[in-house]
C-alpha positions in Angstrom: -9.3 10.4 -10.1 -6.8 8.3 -8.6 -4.0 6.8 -10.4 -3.5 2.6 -8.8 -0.4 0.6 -9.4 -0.6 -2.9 -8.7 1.2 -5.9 -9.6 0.5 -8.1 -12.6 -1.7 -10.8 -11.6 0.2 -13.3 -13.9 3.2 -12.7 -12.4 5.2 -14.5 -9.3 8.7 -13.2 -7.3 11.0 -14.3 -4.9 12.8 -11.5 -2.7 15.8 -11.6 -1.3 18.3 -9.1 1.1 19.1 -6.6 -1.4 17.0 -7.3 -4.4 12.9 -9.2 -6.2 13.2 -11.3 -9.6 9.9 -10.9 -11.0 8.8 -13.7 -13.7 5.6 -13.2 -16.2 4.3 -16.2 -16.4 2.0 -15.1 -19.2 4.8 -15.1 -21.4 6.5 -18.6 -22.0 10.5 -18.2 -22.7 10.5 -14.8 -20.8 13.5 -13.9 -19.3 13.2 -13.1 -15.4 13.2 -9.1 -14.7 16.0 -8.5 -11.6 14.4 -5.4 -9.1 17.6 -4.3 -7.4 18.0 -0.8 -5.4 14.9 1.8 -5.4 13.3 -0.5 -7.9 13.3 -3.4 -5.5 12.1 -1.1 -2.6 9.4 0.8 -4.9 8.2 -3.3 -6.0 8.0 -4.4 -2.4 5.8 -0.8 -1.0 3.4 -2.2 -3.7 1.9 -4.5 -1.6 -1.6 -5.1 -2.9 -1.9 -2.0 -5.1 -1.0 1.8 -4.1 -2.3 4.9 -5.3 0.5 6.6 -7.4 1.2 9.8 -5.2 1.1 6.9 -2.4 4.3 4.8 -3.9 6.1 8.4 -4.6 5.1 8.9 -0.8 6.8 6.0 0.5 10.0 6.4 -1.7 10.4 9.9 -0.9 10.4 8.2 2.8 12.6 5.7 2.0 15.5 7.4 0.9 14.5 10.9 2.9 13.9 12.9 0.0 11.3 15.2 -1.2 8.6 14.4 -3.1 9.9 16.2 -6.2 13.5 15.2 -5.9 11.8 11.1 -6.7 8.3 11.7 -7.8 9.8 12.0 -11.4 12.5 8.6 -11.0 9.0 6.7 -9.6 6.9 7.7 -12.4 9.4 7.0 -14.7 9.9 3.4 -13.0 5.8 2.7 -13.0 5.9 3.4 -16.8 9.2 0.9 -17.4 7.0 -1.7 -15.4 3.8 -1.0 -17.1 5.8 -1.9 -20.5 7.4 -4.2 -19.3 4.3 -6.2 -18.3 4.9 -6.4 -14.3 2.5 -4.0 -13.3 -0.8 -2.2 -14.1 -1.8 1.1 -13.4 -5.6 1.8 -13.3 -7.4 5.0 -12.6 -10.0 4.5 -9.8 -12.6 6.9 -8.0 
């Protein structure tokens, strides 16, 4: 199985040059969440959902790395999002 990040649904953003505030607009009174650096760049590869190895993929390209140097800092990242109520992650076939 393959491990899916996608966005909230009940949330909305605005980017800018050098970084995404995400709102939850699920939660009334909830303080915006400000994406700046990698987290800004890992938000904006989401697009419409990503498989997991996928988003470490495209960081790793990002900032020319290897796959283990960020796979670790992106999974880490996915589960600060997931708690943080910004984005799902889903197993699919």
């Amino acid at each position: 199985m393959v491990e899916v990040v996608r966005r909230a649904t009940e949330v909305a953003w605005v980017e800018s040059a050098d970084r995404v505030v995400v709102c939850r607009l699920d939660e009334p009174g909830a303080d915006p969440l400000v994406l700046a650096g990698s987290a800004a760049v890992l938000w904006l590869a989401l697009g419409d959902g990503l498989a997991l190895d996928a988003l470490v993929a495209e960081a790793a390209a990002a900032y020319d790395e290897s796959l283990d140097v960020v796979g670790p800092g992106v999974r880490a990242w996915v589960d600060q999002a997931v708690e943080s109520h910004i984005v799902d992650l889903a197993s699919a076939e």
